[in-house]
Structure formats: structure tokens, C-alpha cells
mmCIF file of the C-alpha atoms, coordinates in Angstrom:
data_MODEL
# 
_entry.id   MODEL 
# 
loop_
_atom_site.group_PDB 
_atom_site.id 
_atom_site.type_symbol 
_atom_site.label_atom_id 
_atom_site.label_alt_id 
_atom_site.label_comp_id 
_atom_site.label_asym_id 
_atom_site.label_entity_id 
_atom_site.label_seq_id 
_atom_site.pdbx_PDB_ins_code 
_atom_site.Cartn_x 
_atom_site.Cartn_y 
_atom_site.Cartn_z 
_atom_site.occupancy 
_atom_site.B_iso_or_equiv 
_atom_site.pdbx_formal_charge 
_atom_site.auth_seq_id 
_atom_site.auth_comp_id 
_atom_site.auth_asym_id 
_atom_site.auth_atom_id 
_atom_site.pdbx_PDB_model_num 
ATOM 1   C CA . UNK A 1 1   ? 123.505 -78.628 -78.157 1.00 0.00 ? 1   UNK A CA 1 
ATOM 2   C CA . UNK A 1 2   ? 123.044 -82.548 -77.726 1.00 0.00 ? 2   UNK A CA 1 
ATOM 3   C CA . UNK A 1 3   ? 126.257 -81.924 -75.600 1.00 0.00 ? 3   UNK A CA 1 
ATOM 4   C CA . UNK A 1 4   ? 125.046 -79.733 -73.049 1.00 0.00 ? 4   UNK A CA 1 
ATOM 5   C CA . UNK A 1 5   ? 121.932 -81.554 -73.067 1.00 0.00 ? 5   UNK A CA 1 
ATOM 6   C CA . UNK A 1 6   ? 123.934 -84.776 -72.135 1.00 0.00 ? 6   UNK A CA 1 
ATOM 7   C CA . UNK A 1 7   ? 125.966 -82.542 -69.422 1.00 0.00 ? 7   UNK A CA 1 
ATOM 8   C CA . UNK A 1 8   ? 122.815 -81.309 -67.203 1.00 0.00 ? 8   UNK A CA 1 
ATOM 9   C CA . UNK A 1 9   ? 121.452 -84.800 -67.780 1.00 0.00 ? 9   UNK A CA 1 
ATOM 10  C CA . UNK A 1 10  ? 124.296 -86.271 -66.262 1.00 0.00 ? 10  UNK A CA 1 
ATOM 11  C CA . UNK A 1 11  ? 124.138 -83.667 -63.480 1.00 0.00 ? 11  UNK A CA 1 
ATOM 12  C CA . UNK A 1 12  ? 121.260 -84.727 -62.723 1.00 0.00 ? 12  UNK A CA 1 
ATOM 13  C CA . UNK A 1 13  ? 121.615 -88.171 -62.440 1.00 0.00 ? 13  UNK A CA 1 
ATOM 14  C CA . UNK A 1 14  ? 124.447 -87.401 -60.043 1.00 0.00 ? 14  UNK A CA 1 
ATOM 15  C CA . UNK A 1 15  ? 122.821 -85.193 -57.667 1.00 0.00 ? 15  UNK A CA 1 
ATOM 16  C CA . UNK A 1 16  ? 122.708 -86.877 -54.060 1.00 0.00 ? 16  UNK A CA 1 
ATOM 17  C CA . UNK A 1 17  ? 119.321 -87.461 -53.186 1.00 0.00 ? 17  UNK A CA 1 
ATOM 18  C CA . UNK A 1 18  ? 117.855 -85.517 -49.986 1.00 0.00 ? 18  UNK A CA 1 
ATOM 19  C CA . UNK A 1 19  ? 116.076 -86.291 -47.555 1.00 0.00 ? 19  UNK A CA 1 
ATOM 20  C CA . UNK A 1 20  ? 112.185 -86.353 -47.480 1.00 0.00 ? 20  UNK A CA 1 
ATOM 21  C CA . UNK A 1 21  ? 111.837 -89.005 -50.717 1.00 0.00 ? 21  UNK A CA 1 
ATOM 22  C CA . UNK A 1 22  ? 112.007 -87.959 -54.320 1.00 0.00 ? 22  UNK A CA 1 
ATOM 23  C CA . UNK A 1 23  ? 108.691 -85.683 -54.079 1.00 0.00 ? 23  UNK A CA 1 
ATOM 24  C CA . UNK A 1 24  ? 110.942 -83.414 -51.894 1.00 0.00 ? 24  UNK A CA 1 
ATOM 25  C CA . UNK A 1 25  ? 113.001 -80.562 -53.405 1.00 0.00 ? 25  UNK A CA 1 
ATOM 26  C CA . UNK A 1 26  ? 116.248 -80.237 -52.744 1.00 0.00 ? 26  UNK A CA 1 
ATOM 27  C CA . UNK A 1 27  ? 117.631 -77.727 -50.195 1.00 0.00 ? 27  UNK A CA 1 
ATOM 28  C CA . UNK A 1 28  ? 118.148 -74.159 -50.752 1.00 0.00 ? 28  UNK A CA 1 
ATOM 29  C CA . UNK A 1 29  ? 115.495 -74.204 -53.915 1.00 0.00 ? 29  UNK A CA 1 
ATOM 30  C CA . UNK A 1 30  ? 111.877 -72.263 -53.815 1.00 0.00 ? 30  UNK A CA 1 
ATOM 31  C CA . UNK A 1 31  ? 108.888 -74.141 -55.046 1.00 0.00 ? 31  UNK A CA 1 
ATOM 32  C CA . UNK A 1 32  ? 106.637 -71.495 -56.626 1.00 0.00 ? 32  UNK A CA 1 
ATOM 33  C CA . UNK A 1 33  ? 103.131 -72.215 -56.453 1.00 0.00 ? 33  UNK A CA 1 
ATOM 34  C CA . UNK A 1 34  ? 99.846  -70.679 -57.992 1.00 0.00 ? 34  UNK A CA 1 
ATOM 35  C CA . UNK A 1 35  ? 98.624  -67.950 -56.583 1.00 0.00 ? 35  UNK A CA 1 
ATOM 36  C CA . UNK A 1 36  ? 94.898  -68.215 -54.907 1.00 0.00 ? 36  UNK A CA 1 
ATOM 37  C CA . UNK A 1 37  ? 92.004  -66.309 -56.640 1.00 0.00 ? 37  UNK A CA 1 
ATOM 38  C CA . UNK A 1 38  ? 91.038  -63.138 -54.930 1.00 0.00 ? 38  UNK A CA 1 
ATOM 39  C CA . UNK A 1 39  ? 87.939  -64.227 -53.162 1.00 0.00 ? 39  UNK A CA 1 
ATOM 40  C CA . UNK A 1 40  ? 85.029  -62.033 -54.408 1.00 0.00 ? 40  UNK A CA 1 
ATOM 41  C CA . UNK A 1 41  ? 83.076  -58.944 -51.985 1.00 0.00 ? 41  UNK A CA 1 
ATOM 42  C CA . UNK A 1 42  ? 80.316  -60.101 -49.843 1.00 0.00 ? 42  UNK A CA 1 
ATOM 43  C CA . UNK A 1 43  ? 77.121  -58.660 -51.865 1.00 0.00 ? 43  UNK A CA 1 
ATOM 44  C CA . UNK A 1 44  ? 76.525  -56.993 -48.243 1.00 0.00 ? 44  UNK A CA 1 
ATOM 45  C CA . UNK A 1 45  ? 79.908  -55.167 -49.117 1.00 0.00 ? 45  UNK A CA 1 
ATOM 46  C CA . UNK A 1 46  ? 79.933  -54.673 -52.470 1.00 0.00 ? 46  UNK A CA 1 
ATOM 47  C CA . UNK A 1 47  ? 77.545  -51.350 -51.819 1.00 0.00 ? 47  UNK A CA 1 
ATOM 48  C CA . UNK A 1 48  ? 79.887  -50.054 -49.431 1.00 0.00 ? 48  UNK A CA 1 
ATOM 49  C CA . UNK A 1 49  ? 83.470  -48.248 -51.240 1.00 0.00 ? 49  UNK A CA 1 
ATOM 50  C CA . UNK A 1 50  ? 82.895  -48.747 -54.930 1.00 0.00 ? 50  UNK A CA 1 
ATOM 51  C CA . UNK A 1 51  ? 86.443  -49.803 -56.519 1.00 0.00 ? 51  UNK A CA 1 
ATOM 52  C CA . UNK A 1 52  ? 86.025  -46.722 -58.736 1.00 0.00 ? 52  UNK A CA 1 
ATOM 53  C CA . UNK A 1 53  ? 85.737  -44.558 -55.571 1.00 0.00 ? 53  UNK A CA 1 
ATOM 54  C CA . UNK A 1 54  ? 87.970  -45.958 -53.886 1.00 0.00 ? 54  UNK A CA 1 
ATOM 55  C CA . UNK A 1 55  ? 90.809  -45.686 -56.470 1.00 0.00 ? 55  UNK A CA 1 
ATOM 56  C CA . UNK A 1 56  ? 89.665  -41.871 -57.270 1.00 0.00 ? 56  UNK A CA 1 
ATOM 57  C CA . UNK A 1 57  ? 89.846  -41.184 -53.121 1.00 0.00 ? 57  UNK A CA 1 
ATOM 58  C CA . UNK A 1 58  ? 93.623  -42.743 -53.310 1.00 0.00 ? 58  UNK A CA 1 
ATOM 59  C CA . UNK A 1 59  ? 94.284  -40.218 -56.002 1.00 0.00 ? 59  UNK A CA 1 
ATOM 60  C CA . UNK A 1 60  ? 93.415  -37.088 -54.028 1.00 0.00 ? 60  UNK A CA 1 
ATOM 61  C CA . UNK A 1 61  ? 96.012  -34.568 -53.011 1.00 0.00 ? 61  UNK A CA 1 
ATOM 62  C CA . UNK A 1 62  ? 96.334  -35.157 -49.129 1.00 0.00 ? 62  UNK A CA 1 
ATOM 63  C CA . UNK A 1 63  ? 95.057  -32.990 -46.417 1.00 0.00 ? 63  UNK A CA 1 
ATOM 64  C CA . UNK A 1 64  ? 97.750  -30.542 -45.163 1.00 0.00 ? 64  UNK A CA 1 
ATOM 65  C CA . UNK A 1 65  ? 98.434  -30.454 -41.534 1.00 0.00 ? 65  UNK A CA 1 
ATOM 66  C CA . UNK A 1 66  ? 97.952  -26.614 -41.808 1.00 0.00 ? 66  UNK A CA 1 
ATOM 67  C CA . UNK A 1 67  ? 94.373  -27.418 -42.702 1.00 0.00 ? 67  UNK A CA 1 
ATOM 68  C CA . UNK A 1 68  ? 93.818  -29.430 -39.935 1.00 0.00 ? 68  UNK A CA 1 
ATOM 69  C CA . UNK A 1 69  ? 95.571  -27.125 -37.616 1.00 0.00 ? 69  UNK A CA 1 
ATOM 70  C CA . UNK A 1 70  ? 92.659  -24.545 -39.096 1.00 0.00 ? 70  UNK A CA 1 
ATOM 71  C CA . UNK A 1 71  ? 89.595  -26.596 -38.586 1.00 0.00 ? 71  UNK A CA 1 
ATOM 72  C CA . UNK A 1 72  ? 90.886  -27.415 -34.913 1.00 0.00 ? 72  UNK A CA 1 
ATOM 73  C CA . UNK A 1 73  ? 91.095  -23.360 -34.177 1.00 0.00 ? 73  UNK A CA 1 
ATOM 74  C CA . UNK A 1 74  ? 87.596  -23.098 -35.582 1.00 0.00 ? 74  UNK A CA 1 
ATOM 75  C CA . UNK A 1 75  ? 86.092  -26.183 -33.241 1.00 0.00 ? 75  UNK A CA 1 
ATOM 76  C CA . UNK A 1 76  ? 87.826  -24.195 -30.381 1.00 0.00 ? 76  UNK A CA 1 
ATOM 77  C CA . UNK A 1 77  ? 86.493  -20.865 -31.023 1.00 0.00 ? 77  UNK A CA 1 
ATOM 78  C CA . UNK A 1 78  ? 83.117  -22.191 -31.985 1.00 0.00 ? 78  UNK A CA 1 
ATOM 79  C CA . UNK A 1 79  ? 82.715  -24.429 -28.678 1.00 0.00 ? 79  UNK A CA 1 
ATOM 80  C CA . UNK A 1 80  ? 79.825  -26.308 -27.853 1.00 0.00 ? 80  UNK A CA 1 
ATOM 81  C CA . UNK A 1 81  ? 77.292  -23.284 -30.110 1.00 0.00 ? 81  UNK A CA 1 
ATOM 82  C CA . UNK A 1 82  ? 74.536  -25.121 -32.107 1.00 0.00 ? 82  UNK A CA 1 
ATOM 83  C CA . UNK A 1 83  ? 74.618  -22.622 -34.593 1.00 0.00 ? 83  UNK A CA 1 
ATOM 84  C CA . UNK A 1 84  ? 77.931  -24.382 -35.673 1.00 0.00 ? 84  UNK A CA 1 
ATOM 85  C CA . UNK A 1 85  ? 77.897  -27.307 -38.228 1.00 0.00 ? 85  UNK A CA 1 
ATOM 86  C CA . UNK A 1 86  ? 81.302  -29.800 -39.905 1.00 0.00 ? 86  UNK A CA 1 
ATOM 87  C CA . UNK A 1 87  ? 83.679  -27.822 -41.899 1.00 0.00 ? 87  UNK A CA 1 
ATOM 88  C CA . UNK A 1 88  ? 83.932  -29.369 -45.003 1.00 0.00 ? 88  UNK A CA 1 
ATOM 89  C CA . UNK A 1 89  ? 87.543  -29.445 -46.777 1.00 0.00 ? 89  UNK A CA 1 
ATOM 90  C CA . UNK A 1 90  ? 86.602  -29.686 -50.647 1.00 0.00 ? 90  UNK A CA 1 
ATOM 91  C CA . UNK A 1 91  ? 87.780  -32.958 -53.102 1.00 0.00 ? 91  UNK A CA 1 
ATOM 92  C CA . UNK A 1 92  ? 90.842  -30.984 -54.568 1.00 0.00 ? 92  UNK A CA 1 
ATOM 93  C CA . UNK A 1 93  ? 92.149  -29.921 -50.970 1.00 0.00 ? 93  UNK A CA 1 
ATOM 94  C CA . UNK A 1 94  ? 92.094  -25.753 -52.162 1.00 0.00 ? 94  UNK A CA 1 
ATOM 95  C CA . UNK A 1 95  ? 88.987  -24.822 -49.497 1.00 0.00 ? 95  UNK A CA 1 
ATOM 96  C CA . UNK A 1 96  ? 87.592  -25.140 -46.410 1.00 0.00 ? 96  UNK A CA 1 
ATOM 97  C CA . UNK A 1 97  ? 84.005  -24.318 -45.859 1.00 0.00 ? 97  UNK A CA 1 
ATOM 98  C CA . UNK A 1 98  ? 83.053  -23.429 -42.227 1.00 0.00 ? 98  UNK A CA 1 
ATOM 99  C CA . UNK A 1 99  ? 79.007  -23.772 -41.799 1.00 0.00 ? 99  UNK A CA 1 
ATOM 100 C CA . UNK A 1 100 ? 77.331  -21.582 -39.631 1.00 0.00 ? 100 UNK A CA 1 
ATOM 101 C CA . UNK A 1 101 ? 73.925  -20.639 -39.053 1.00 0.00 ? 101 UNK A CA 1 
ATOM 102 C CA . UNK A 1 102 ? 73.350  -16.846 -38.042 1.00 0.00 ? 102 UNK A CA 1 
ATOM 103 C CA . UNK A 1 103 ? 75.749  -14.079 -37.191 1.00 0.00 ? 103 UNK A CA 1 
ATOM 104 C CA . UNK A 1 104 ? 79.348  -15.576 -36.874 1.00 0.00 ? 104 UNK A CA 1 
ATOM 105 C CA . UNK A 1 105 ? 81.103  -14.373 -33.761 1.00 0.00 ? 105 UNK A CA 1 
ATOM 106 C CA . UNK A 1 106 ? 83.814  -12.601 -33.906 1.00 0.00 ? 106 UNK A CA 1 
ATOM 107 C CA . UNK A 1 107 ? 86.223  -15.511 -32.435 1.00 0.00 ? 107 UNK A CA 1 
ATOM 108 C CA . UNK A 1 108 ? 85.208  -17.839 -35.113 1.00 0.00 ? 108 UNK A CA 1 
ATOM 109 C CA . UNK A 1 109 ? 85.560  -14.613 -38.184 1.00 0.00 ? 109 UNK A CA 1 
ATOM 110 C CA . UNK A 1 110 ? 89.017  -14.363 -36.375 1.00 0.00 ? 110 UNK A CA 1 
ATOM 111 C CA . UNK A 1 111 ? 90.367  -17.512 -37.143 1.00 0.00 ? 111 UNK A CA 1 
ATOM 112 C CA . UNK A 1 112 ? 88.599  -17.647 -41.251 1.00 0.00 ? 112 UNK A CA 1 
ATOM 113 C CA . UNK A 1 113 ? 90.823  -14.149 -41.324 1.00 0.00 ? 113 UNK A CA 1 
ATOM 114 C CA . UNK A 1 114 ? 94.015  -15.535 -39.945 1.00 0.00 ? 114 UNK A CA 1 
ATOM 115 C CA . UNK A 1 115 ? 94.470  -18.137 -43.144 1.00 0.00 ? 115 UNK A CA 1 
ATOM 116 C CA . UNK A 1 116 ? 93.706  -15.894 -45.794 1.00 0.00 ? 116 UNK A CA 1 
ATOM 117 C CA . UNK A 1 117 ? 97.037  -15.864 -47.144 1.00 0.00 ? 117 UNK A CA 1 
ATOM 118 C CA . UNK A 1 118 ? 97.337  -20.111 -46.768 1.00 0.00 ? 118 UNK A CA 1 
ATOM 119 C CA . UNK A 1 119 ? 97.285  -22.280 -49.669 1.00 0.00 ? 119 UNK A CA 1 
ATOM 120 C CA . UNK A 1 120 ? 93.748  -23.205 -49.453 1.00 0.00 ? 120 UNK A CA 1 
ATOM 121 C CA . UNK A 1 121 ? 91.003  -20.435 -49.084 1.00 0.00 ? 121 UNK A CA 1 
ATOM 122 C CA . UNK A 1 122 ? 88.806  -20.210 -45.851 1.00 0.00 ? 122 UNK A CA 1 
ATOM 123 C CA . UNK A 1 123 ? 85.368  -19.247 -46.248 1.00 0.00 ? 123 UNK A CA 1 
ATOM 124 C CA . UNK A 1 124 ? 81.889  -19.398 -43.704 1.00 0.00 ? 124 UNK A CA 1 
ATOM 125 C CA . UNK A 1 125 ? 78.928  -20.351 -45.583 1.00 0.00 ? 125 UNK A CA 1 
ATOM 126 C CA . UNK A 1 126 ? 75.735  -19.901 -43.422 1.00 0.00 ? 126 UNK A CA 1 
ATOM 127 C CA . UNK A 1 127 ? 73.241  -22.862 -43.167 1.00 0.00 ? 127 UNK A CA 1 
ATOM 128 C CA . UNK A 1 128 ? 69.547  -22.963 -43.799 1.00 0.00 ? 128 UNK A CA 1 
ATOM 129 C CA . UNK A 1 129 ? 68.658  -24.336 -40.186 1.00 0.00 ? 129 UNK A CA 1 
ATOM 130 C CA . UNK A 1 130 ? 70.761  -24.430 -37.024 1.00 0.00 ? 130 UNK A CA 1 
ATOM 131 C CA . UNK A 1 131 ? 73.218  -27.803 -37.251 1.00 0.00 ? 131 UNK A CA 1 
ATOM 132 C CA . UNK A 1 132 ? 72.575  -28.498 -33.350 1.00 0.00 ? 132 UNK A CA 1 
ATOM 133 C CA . UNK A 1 133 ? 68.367  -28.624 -33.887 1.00 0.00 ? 133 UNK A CA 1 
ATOM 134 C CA . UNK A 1 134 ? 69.209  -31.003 -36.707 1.00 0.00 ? 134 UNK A CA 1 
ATOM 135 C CA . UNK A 1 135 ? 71.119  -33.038 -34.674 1.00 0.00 ? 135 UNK A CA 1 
ATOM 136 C CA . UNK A 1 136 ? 68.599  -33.066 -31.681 1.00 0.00 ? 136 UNK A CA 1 
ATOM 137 C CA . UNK A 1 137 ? 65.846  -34.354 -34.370 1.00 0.00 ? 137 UNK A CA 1 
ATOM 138 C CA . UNK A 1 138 ? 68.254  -37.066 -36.037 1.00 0.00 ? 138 UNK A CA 1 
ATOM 139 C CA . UNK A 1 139 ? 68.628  -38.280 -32.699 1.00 0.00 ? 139 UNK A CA 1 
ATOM 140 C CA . UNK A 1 140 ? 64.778  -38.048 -32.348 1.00 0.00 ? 140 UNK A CA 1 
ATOM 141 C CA . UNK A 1 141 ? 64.150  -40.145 -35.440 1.00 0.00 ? 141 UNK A CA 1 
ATOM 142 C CA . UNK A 1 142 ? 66.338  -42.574 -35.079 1.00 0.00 ? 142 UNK A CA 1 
ATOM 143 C CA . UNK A 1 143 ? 65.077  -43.224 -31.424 1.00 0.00 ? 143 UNK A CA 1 
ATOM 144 C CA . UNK A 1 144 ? 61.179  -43.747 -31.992 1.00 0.00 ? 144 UNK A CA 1 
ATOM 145 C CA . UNK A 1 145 ? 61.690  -45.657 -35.264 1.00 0.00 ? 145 UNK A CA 1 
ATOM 146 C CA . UNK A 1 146 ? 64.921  -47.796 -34.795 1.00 0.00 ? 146 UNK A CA 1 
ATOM 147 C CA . UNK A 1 147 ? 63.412  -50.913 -36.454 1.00 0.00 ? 147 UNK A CA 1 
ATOM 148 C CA . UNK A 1 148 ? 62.597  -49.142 -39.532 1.00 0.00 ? 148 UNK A CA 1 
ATOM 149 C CA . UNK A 1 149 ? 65.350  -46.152 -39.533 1.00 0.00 ? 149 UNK A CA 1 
ATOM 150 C CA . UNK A 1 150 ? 68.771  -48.155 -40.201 1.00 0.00 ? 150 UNK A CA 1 
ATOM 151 C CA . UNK A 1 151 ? 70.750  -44.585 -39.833 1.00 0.00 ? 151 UNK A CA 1 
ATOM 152 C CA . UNK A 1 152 ? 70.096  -40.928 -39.741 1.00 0.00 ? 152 UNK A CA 1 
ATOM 153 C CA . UNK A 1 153 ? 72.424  -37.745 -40.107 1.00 0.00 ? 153 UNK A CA 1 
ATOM 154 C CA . UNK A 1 154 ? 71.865  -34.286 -40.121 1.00 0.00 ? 154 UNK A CA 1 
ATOM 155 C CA . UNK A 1 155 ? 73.063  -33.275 -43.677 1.00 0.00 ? 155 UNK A CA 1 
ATOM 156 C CA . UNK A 1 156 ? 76.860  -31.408 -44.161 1.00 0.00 ? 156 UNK A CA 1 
ATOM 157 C CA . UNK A 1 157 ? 74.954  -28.302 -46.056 1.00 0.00 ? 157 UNK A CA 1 
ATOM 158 C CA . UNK A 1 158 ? 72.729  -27.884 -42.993 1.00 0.00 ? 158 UNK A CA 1 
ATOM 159 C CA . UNK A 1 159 ? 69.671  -27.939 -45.355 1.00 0.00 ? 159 UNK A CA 1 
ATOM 160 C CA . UNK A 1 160 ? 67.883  -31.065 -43.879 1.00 0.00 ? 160 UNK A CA 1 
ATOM 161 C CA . UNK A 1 161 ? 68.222  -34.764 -42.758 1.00 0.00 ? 161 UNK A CA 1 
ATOM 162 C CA . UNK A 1 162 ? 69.121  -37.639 -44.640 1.00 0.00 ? 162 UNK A CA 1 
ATOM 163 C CA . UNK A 1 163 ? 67.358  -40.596 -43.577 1.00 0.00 ? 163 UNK A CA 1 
ATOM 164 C CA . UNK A 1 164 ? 68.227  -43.729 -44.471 1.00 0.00 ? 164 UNK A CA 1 
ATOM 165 C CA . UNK A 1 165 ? 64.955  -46.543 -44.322 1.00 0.00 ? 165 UNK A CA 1 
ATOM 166 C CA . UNK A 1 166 ? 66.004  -50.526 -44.005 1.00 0.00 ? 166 UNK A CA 1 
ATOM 167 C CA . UNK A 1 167 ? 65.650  -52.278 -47.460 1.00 0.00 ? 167 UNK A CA 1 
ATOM 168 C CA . UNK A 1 168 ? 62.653  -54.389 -46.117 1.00 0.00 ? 168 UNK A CA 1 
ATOM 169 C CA . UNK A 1 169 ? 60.474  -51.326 -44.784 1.00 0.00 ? 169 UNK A CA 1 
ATOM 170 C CA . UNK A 1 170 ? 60.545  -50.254 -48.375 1.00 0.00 ? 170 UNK A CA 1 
ATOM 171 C CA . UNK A 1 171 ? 59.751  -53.091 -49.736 1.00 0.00 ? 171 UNK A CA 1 
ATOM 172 C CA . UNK A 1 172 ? 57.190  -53.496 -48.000 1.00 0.00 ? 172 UNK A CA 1 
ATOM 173 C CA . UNK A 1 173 ? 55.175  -50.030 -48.253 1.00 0.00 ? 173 UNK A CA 1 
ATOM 174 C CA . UNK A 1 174 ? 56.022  -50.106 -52.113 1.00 0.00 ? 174 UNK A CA 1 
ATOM 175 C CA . UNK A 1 175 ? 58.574  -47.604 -51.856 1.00 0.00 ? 175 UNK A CA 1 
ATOM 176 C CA . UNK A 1 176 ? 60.294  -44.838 -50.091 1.00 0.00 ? 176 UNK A CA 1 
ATOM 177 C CA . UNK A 1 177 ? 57.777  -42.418 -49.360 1.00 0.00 ? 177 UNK A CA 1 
ATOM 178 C CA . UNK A 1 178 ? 55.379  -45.068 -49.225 1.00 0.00 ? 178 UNK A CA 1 
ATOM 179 C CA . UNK A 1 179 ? 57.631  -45.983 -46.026 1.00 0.00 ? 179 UNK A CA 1 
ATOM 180 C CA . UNK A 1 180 ? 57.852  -42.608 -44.500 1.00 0.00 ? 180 UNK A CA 1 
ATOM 181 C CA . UNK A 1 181 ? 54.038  -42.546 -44.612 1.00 0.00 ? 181 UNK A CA 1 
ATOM 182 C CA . UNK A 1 182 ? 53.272  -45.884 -43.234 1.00 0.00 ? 182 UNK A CA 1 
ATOM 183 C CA . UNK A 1 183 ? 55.835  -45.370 -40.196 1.00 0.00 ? 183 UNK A CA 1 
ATOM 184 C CA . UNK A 1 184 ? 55.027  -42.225 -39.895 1.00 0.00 ? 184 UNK A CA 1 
ATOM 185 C CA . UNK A 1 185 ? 58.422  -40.811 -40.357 1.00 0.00 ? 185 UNK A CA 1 
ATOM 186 C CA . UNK A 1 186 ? 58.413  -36.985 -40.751 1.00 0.00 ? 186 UNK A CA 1 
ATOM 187 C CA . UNK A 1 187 ? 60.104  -34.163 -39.406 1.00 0.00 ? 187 UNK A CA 1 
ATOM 188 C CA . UNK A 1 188 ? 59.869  -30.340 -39.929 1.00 0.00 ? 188 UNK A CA 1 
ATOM 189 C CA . UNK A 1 189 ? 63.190  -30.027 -41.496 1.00 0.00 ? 189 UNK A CA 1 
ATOM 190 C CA . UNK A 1 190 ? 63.331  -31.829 -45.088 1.00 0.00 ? 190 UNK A CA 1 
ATOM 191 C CA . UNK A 1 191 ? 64.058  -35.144 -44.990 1.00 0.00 ? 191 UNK A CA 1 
ATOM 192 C CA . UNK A 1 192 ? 66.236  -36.966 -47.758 1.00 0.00 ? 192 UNK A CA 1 
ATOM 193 C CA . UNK A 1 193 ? 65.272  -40.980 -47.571 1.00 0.00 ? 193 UNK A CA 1 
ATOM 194 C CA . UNK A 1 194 ? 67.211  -43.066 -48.919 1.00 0.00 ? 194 UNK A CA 1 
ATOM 195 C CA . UNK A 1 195 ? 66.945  -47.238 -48.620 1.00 0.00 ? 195 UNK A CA 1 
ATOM 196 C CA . UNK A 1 196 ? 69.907  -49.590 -47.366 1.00 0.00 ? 196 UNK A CA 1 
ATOM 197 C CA . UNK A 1 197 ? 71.740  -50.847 -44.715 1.00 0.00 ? 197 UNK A CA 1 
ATOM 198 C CA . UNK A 1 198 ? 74.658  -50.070 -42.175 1.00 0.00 ? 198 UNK A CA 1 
ATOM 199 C CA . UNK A 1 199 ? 77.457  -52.574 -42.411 1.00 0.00 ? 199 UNK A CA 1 
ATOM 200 C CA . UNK A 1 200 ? 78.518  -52.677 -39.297 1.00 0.00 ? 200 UNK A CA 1 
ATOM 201 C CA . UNK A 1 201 ? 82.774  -51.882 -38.888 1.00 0.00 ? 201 UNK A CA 1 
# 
């Protein structure tokens, strides 16, 4: 052992020196160096994708092409109609829920029959109100209360409007429907308030 140890020692000592000084490493080796700490979320972010969301959403099967390919037909045949709301394509990728509100027309029952025998089943599930009047009032609410309304959306189900009321407002009026009641938020289509912020992208 005190052999070898006497061999790379004298190796060493007989390696030419390079250029730079003796704080440089010789050519052709890699100097490995720490790795920085992961800088933490913004608390403004932190809200936003949970990690355990965010790792379950990675897990999900992926959206098939043929599903797409459906929910493009049904756009088509449903056209500009305000009776029509946003398919929904469930967690585990096996349905896709077309929302409708009132009699479906036959253009739009045409395409739901055309993938029953897919791998995923296509079904119409009528809405409570009409998606396009929920719209039009989202719009409305977010337009004559902007400084207190930080985002609006007429809900997926079709069964109301969630509103979401700045973190301050509700503060403020000692909570949410506190808020709604001293801005004089309200609608006649339910509304679902929630308090926060949009990040912007």
C-alpha cells in the first residue's frame, strides 16, 4: 500500500504545471461544484398549482386525439347556439360530457351517436340555465365591479357563476358575503364567491 501511495505521490509531483497558476485545474478534468438550492415559490404563487396537484395531473392517462377529434365535431355542429356550454372530458379520460341546455338538435345527438362504440363514452347532460346567458352576466359582473371582482366564470355544470372577490374587498366587509352585500354584487343566477387573486401568465 505505502508503495502505491509513494507512486501517485510521485506522479504528482511530476505533473507539468498548466497554465492559469496552481488554483487552475489541469486540462481535460471537470470541477464539480455544489449544486444551488432550489429557490422557494413566490407566496403569490404558491396558491396557484399545488405540488400535490400538479404531480397527480402528470399522472393522468392522456387525452386521445379521437377525443379531441369528438369535441371539435360537437363545437361544429353546435355553432355559435347559447344553449351550448364546455364539454368536459372526465379525470380518468373514459367520458366526455357534452352540456346543453334544452332540446339537443339533431346535428349535435348525431355526433354523441357516432362514438358510441369509442373507448370513452359520450353522453349530453342538460344544464340548469342556458351557458350563453351565463356568459352575458359574467361579462356583466365583471364590467361594473372590476375593482372589487378579480375574475368571474360561468360555472362548467351550467348551474351558476363563480365569482371570485379580491382578498382586500373581503377583508374589508368582514367576509365574503359581507362583500357581495357591500358592493352590491348579485345576479339572478347563483353565485359561488370565492376570495383571491389572478396571477397574471
Amino acid at each position: 500500500m505505502l508503495t502505491v501511495l509513494l507512486a501517485l505521490t510521485a506522479c504528482a509531483d511530476q505533473a507539468p504545471q498548466q497554465p492559469g497558476g496552481p488554483g487552475t485545474p489541469p486540462s481535460g478534468y471537470v470541477e464539480l461544484q455544489p449544486m444551488p438550492d432550489v429557490p422557494p415559490l413566490p407566496e403569490e404563487l404558491e396558491h396557484v398549482v399545488p405540488p400535490d396537484e400538479l404531480l397527480e395531473d402528470l399522472a393522468l392517462p392522456l387525452v386521445s386525439a379521437e377525443m379531441l377529434d369528438a369535441i371539435d365535431q360537437v363545437r361544429v355542429a353546435a355553432g355559435n347556439s347559447p344553449d351550448f356550454g364546455d364539454p368536459e372530458i372526465s379525470r380518468d379520460r373514459t367520458l366526455v360530457t357534452v352540456r346543453w341546455h334544452g332540446p339537443v338538435p339533431a346535428a349535435v345527438q348525431q355526433v354523441v351517436d357516432a362514438h358510441a362504440g369509442a373507448d370513452f363514452a359520450m353522453v349530453v347532460e342538460q344544464t340548469p340555465f342556458r351557458p350563453g346567458d351565463l356568459q352575458a352576466e359574467a361579462s356583466r359582473l365583471i364590467t361594473e365591479h372590476s375593482g372589487v371582482v378579480s375574475a368571474v366564470g360561468a360555472r362548467a355544470a351550467g348551474d351558476g357563476i363563480d365569482v371570485m372577490i379580491t382578498e382586500q374587498a373581503v377583508e374589508e366587509a368582514g367576509g365574503l358575503d359581507e362583500a357581495l352585500a357591500q358592493h352590491g354584487i348579485d345576479s339572478r343566477f347563483p353565485l359561488f364567491p370565492s376570495a383571491g387573486s389572478v396571477v397574471p401568465a
